[in-house]
C-alpha positions as CSV (number, residue, x, y, z in Angstrom):
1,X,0.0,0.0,0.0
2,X,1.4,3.2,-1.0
3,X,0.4,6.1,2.1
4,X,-0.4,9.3,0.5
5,X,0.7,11.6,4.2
6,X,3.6,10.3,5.0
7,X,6.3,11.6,7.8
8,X,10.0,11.0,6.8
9,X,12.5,10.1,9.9
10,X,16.6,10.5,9.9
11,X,17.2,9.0,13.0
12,X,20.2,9.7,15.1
13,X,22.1,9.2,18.7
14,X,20.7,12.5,19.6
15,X,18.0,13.7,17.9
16,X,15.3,12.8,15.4
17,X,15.2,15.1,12.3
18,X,11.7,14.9,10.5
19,X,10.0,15.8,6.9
20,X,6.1,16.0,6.7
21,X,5.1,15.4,3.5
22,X,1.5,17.4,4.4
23,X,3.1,20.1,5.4
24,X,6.3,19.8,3.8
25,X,8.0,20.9,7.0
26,X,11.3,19.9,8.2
27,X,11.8,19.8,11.7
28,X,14.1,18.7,14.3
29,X,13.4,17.1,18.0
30,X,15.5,15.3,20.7
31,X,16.0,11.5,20.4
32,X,14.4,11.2,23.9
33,X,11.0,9.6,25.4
34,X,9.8,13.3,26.6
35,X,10.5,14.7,23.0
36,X,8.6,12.5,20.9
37,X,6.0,12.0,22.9
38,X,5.1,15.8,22.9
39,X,5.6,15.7,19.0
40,X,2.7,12.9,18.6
41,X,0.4,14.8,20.8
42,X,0.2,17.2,17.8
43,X,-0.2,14.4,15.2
44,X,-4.5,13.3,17.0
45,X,-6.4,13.1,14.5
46,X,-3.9,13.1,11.2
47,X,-4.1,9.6,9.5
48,X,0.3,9.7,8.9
49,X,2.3,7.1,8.2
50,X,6.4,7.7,9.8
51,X,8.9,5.9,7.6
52,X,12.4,5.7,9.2
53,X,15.8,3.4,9.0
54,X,17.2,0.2,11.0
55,X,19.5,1.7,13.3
56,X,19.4,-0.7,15.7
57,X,18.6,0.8,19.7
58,X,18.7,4.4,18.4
59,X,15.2,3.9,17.3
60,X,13.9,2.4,19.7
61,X,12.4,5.2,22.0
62,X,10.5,5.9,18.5
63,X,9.2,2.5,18.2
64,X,7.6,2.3,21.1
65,X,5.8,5.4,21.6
66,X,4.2,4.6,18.1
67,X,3.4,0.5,18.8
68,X,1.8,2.6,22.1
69,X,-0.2,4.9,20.0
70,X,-0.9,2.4,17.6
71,X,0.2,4.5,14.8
72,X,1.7,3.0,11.5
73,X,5.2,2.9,11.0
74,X,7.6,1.1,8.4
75,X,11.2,0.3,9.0
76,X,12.9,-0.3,5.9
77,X,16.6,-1.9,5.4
78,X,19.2,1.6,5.0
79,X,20.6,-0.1,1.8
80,X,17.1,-0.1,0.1
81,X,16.7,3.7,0.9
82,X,20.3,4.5,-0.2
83,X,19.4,2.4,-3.3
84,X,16.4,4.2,-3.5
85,X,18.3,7.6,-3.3
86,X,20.3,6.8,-6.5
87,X,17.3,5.4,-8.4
88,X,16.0,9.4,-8.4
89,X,19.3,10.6,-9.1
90,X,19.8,12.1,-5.8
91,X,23.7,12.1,-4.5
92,X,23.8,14.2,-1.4
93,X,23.3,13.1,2.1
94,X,22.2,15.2,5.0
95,X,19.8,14.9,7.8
96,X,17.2,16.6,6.4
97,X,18.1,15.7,2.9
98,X,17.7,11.8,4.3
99,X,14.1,12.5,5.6
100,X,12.5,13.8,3.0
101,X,14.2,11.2,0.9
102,X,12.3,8.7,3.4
103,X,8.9,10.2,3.1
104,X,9.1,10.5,-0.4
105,X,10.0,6.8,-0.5
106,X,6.9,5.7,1.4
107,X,5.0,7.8,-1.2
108,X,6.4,6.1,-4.1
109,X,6.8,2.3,-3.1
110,X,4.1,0.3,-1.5
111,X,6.4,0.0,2.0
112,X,4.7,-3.2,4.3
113,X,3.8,-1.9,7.5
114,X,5.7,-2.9,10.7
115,X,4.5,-5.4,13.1
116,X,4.3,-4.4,16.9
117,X,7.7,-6.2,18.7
118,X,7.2,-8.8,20.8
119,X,8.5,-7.7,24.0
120,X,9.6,-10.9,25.2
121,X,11.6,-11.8,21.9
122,X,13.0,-8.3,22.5
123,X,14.7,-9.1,26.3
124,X,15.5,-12.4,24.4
125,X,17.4,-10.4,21.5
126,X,19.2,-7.9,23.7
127,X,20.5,-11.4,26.4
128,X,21.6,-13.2,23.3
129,X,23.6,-10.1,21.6
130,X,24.8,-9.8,24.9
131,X,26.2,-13.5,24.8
132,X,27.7,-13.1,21.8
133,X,29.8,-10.0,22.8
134,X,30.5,-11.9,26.2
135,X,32.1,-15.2,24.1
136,X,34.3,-12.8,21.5
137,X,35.8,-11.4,24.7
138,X,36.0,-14.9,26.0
139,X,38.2,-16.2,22.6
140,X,40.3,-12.8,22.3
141,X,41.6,-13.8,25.8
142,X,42.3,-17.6,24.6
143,X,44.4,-16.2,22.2
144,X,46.4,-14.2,24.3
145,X,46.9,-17.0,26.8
146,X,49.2,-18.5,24.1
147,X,51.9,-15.5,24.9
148,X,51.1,-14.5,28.3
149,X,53.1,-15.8,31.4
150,X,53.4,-14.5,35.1
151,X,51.3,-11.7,36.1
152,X,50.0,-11.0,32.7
153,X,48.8,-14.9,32.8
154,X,46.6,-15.1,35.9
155,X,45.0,-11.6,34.7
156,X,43.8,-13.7,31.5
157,X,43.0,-16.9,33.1
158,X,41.3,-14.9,36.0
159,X,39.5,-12.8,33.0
160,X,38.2,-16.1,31.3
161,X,37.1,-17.6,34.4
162,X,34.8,-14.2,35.1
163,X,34.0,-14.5,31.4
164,X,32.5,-18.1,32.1
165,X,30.2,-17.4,35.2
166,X,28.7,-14.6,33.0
167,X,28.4,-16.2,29.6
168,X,26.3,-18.9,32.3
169,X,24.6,-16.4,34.0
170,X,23.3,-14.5,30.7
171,X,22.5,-18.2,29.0
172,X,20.3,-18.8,32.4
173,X,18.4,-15.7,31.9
174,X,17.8,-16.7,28.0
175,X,16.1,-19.7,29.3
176,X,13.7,-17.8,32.1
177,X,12.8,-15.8,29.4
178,X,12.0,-19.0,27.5
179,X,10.2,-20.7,30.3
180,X,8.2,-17.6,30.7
181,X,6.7,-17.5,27.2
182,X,5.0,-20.4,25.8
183,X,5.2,-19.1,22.3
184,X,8.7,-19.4,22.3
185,X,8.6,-22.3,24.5
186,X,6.8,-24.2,21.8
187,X,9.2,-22.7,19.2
188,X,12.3,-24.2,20.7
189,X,11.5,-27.3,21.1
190,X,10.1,-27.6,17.4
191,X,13.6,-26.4,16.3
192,X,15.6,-28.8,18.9
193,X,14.0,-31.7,16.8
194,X,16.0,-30.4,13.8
195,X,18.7,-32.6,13.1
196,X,21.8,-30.3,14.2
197,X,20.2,-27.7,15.8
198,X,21.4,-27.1,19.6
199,X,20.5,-24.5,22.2
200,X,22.4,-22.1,20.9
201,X,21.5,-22.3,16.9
202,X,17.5,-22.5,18.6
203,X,17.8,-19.7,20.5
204,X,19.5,-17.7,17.6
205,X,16.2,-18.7,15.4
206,X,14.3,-17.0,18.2
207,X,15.8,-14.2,18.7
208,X,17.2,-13.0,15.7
209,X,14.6,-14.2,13.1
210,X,11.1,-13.4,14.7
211,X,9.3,-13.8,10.7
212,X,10.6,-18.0,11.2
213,X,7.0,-19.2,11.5
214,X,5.2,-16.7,9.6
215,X,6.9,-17.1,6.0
216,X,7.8,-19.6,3.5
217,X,10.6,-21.8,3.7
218,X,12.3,-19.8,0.5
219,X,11.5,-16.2,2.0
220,X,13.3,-17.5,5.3
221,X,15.8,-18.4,3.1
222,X,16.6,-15.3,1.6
223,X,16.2,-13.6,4.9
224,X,19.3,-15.9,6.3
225,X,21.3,-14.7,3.1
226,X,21.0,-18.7,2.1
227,X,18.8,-18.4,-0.9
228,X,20.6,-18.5,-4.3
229,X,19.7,-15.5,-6.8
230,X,19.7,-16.2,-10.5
231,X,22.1,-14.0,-13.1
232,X,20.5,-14.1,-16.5
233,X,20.4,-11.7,-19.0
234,X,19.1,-12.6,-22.7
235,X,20.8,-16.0,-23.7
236,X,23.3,-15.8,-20.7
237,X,22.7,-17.7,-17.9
238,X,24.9,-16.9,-14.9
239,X,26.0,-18.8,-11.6
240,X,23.3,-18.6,-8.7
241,X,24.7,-17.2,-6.0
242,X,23.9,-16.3,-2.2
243,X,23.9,-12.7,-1.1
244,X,22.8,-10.9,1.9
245,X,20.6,-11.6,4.7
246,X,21.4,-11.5,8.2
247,X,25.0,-12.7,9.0
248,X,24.4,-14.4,12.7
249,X,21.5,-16.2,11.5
250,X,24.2,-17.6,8.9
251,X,26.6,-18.3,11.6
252,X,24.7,-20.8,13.5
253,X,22.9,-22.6,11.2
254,X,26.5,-23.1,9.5
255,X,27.6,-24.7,12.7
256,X,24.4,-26.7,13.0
257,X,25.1,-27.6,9.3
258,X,28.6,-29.3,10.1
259,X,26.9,-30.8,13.2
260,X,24.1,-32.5,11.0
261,X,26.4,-33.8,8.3
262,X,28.4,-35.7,11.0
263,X,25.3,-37.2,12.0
264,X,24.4,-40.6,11.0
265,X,21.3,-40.3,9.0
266,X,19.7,-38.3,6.0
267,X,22.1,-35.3,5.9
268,X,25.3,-37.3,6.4
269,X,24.7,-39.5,3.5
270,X,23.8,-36.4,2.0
271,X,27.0,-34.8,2.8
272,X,28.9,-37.9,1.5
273,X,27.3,-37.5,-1.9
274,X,28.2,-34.0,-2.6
275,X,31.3,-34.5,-1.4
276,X,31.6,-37.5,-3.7
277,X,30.5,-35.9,-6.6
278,X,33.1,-33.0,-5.9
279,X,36.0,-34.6,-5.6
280,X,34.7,-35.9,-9.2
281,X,34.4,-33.1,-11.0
282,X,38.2,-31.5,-9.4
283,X,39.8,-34.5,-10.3
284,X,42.7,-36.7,-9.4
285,X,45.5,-34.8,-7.4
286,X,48.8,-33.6,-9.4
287,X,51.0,-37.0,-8.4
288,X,49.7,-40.7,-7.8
289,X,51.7,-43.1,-5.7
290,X,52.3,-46.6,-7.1
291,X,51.9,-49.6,-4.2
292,X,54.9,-49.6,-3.4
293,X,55.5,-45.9,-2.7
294,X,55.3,-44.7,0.7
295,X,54.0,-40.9,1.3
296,X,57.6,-39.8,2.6
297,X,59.4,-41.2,-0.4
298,X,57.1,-38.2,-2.6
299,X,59.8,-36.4,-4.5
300,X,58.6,-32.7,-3.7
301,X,58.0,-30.3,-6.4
302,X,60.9,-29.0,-8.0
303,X,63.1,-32.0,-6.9
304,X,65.6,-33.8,-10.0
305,X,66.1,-37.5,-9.7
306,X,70.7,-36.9,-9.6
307,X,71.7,-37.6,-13.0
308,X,74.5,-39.7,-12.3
309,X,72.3,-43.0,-11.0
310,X,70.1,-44.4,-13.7
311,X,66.3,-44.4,-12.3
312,X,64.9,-47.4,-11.2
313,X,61.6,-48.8,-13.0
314,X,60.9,-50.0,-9.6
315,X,61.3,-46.8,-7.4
316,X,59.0,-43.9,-6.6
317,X,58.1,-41.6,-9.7
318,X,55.8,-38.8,-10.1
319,X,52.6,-39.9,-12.4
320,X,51.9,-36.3,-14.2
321,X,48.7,-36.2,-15.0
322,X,46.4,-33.0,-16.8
323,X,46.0,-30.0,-15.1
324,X,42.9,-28.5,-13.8
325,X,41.3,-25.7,-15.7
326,X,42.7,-22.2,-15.0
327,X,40.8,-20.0,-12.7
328,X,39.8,-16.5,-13.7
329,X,42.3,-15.0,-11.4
330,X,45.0,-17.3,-13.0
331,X,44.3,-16.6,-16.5
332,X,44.0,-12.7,-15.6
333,X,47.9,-13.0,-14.3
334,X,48.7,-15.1,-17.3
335,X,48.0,-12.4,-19.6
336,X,49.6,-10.1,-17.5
337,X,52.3,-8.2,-19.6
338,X,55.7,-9.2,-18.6
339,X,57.5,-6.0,-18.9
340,X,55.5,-4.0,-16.5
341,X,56.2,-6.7,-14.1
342,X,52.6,-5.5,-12.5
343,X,50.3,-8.7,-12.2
344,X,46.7,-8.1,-13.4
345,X,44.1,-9.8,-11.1
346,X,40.4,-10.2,-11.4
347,X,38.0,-9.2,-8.5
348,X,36.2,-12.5,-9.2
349,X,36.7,-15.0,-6.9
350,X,37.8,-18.2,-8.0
351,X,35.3,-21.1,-8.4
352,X,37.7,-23.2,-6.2
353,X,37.4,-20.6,-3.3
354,X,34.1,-20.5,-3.9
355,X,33.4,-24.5,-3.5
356,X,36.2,-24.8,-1.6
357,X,35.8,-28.1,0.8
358,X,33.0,-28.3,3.5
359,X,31.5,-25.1,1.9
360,X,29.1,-26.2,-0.8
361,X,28.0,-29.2,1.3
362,X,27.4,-27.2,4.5
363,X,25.5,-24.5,2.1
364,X,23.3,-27.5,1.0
365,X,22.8,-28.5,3.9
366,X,22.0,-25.2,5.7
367,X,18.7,-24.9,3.0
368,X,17.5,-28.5,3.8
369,X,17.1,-27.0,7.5
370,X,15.0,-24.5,6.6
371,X,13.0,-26.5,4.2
372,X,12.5,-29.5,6.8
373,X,9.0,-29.2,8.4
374,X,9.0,-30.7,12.2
C-alpha cells in the first residue's frame, strides 16, 4: 500500500530530524521519550504514516511510543533507501536531505507496515547479543593465553574464568525468558527436533529471526542470506549465487550444518554425496603413488632425480597427470604483460574458493534445515 501523508524520519544518537510530506515541513526534536511524545500529541487526529531506517537501539524510543499509539510505522533496510536515493538521481546526504528522501519513499513504493515487537523476543534479543559480545571477549583472551606468562597470565586466566560465570549467568536468563513464554517455549522445542540444531542455533532462530513461522521456507531463506539468486540476461545464464541476509542467523545454522552432516542419518549420507561428486568433478591430485611408494618417499615439487644413478623402473616416480582448468584470477595474471612486471588480477573469486571443501556441502545443507518441516 502506498500512504499518501507520510512523515520522513533520519534518525540519530541524539536527535530525530523529521520531513512532513502534508506540510512539507522539516523539523528537528531530541531522540528522547519526553521529545517524541510531545511531538505525537500534535499528530490526534492526522491519519500519517512515519517511515524511518534500522538503526538498531537508536530507534527504539521511537518504536515504542508509536506501537503505544498504535500508529503505523515502516522500518525499511538503509541499503534499500540509499538504493532508493540513486534510483532518483539524488547524491547528497544530509539529515534533512535523508528524511524527506524517506517520506518521499513511502510515497512512491508500497512499504509493508511494521508489526508491533514482541516484548519478550525483544529481552531475548538484547540477552543473546549480549552472549555473543560476552564469548568474542571470551576467545580474544584464549588467544592471548598462548603468549602470556606471570602476572599477565593469571590476569587472563582470571578474565576467562569471570568471562565463564557470565556467559552462564546470561545463557540462564535466555532460558527464564524462554520458560516464561509459551510461544517461544513451543518454538524451541520444534527447532531442537532439527537434526543439528542445539540450544544455541534455537535460540539464535528465536531471537534474531522473529518472521521464522510466519513465512515460507524460500523467503526464510533469503532472509538468512541462504537463498541463491539467479544472473540471467538474454541467452546468458549466470551462476546462482547467495547474497545478503542476516549474517548471525548464517553463523549458526553453518555450525548446525557441520553438526548435521556428521550425524548418522539423512544429511550425512547427503554430505557424502556432494562431497563424492566433488572430488569428481576437481579430479585426481597432481602426483599418484604406485603400491609400493610410501607418502615420505614423494619427491617434492621442484626436486631432479641426480643424474649420475640411472632411475629405477621399480622406485618412486611422479605420475603427471592433466591439469585443472585455469581459474579467472589465474588466466588474468597469465596475460599479464611481462614487462610492466605489474600482475593483473580479477575481483572474481575463483570457483575453487568459492566450492572450496565443507562449503558447498554445509550450504546444501544449511537450505534443507530450513525446508525440513517438524
Amino acid at each position: 500500500m502506498i500512504h499518501p501523508d507520510v512523515i520522513g524520519c533520519d534518525i540519530a544518537k541524539a536527535h530525530l530530524d523529521f520531513f512532513d510530506s502534508g506540510l512539507e515541513r522539516h523539523f528537528r526534536i531530541d531522540n528522547t521519550p519526553a521529545a517524541i511524545s510531545a511531538w505525537l500529541d500534535g499528530l490526534d487526529g492526522r491519519g500519517v504514516h512515519i517511515v524511518f531506517e534500522a538503526t538498531g537501539r537508536y530507534d527504539r524510543q521511537l518504536r515504542i511510543a508509536l506501537e503505544t499509539r498504535e500508529l503505523p510505522y515502516s522500518r525499511v533496510n538503509p541499503a534499500r533507501a540509499r538504493d532508493f536515493a540513486k534510483a532518483i538521481g539524488l547524491l547528497a546526504k544530509t539529515d534533512a536531505i535523508d528524511a524527506r528522501l524517506l517520506a518521499r519513499m513511502g510515497q512512491s513504493l508500497p512499504l509493508s507496515t511494521q508489526a508491533p515487537d514482541d516484548p519478550a523476543r525483544h529481552v531475548l534479543a538484547r540477552l543473546h547479543t549480549r552472549r555473543d559480545q560476552l564469548v568474542a571477549m571470551r576467545q580474544q583472551e584464549r588467544t592471548r593465553l598462548h603468549e602470556t606468562e606471570g602476572i599477565e597470565r593469571d590476569s587472563a586466566e582470571s578474565h576467562m574464568a569471570w568471562l565463564d560465570a557470565e556467559v552462564a549467568r546470561i545463557e540462564m536468563a535466555c532460558r527464564d525468558v524462554l520458560k516464561a513464554e509459551k510461544t517461544l517455549q513451543e518454538q524451541e522445542a520444534r527447532l531442537r527436533s532439527i537434526p543439528g540444531i542445539g540450544p544455541v542455533a534455537a535460540l539464535t532462530l528465536i531471537a534474531h529471526m522473529p518472521e521464522l513461522g510466519n513465512r515460507s521456507a524460500k523467503a526464510i531463506a533469503a532472509l538468512a542470506g541462504l537463498a541463491p539468486f539467479n544472473v540471467d540476461s538474454g541467452t546468458s545464464r549466470g551462476k546462482r549465487h547467495i547474497r545478503g541476509g542476516r549474517k548471525r542467523i548464517r553463523d549458526a545454522l553453518y555450525m548446525a550444518a557441520l553438526t548435521a552432516s556428521r550425524m548418522p542419518r539423512a544429511f550425512k549420507s547427503h554430505a557424502d554425496q556432494n562431497e563424492g561428486g566433488r572430488q569428481a568433478l576437481q579430479g585426481p591430485s597432481s602426483l599418484r603413488l604406485p603400491a609400493n611408494c610410501s607418502p615420505s618417499q614423494t619427491p617434492s615439487s621442484g626436486t631432479k632425480q641426480p643424474s649420475d644413478e640411472p632411475p629405477d623402473k621399480h622406485s618412486c616416480q611422479p605420475v603427471q597427470v592433466p591439469a585443472l582448468k585455469k581459474t579467472q584470477t589465474q588466466r588474468c595474471r597469465s596475460a599479464a604483460p611481462a614487462s610492466t612486471g605489474k600482475t593483473v588480477t580479477s575481483t572474481r573469486h575463483s570457483a575453487q574458493a568459492r566450492n572450496a571443501p565443507g562449503n558447498l556441502t554445509a550450504t546444501r545443507i544449511i537450505l534443507l534445515l530450513f525446508l525440513t518441516k517438524p
